[in-house]
C-alpha positions as CSV (number, residue, x, y, z in Angstrom):
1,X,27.1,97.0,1.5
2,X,26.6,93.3,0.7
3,X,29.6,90.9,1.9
4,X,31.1,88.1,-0.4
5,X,31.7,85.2,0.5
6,X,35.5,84.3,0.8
7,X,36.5,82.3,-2.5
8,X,36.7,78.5,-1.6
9,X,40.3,76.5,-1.4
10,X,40.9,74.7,-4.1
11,X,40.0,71.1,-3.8
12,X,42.9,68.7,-4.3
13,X,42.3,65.3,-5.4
14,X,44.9,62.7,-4.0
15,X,46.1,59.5,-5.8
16,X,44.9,56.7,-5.1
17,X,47.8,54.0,-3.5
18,X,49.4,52.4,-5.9
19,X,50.2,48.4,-5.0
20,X,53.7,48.1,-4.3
21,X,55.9,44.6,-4.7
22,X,59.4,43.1,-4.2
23,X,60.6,41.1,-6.6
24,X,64.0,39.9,-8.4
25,X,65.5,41.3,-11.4
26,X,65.5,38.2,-14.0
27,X,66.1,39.9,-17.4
28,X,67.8,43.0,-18.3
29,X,68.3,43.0,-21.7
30,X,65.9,44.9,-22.8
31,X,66.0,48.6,-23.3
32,X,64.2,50.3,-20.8
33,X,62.2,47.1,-19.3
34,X,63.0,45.0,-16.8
35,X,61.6,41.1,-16.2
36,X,61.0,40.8,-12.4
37,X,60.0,37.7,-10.7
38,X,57.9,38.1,-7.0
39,X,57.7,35.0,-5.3
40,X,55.1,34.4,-2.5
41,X,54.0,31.8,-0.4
42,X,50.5,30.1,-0.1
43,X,49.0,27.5,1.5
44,X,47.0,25.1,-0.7
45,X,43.8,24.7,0.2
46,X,43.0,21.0,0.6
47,X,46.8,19.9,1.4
48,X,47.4,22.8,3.7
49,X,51.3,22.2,2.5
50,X,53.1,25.9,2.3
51,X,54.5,26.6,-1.3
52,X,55.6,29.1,-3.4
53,X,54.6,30.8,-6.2
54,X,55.6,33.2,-8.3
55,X,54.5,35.8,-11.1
56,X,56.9,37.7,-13.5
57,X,56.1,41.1,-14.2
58,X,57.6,43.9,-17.1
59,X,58.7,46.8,-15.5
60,X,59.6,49.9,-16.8
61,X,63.3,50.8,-15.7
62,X,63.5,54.9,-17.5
63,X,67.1,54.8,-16.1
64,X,68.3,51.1,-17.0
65,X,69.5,51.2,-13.5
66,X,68.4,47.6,-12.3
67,X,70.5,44.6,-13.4
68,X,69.8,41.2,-13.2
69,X,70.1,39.6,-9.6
70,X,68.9,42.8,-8.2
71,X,66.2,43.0,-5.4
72,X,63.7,46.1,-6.5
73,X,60.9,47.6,-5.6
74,X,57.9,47.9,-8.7
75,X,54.9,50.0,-8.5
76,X,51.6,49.4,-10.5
77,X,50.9,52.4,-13.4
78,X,48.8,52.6,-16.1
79,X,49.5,50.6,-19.2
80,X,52.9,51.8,-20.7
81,X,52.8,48.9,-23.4
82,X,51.6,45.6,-24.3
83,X,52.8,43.9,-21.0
84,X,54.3,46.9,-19.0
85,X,51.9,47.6,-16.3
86,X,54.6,48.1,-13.6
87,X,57.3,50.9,-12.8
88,X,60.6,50.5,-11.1
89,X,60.4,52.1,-7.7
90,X,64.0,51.7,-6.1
91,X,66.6,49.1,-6.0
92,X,66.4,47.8,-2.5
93,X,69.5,45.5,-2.4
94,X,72.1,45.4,-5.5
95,X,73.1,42.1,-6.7
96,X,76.8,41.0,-6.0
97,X,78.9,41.6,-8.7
98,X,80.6,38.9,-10.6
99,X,84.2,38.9,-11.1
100,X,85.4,40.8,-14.2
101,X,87.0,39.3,-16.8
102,X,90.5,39.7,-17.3
């Protein structure tokens, strides 16, 4: 009788991280995307004076659940258009809401 060697466990590949950013909702009126802006601080090089810069970014919102003034969390993903590169996440903090018309 010849034993067999126990059949191995499949191997499971994990994801990779994805870079995660917080940023602020700045357009919303598009279907589907979202304009965020993340701001950052660096310190110049020669100067050494602090200041900020920031980057806008597309991000695709599948739920149109972020509006603008909102604080969200965006994700990097693979290239969903022509300048989507980024997926909403979460909302982290909802933008106050503005008084209703009457």
């Amino acid at each position: 009788m010849t034993k067999t060697a126990p059949a191995p466990a499949p191997v499971v590949e994990e994801r990779a991280q994805r870079k995660t950013l917080e940023g602020v909702v700045v357009s919303d009126k598009m279907d589907k995307t979202r304009v965020v802006r993340v701001t950052r601080t660096v310190r110049h090089p020669f100067y050494q004076k602090v200041m900020t810069k920031s980057s806008k970014f597309h991000v695709h919102d599948e739920g149109n659940q972020a509006r603008s003034g909102d604080l969200v969390e965006i994700a990097s993903t693979r290239p969903l258009s022509k300048l989507k590169r980024w997926r909403l996440v979460r909302v982290v903090k909802a933008a106050p809401k503005a008084a209703e018309a009457k």
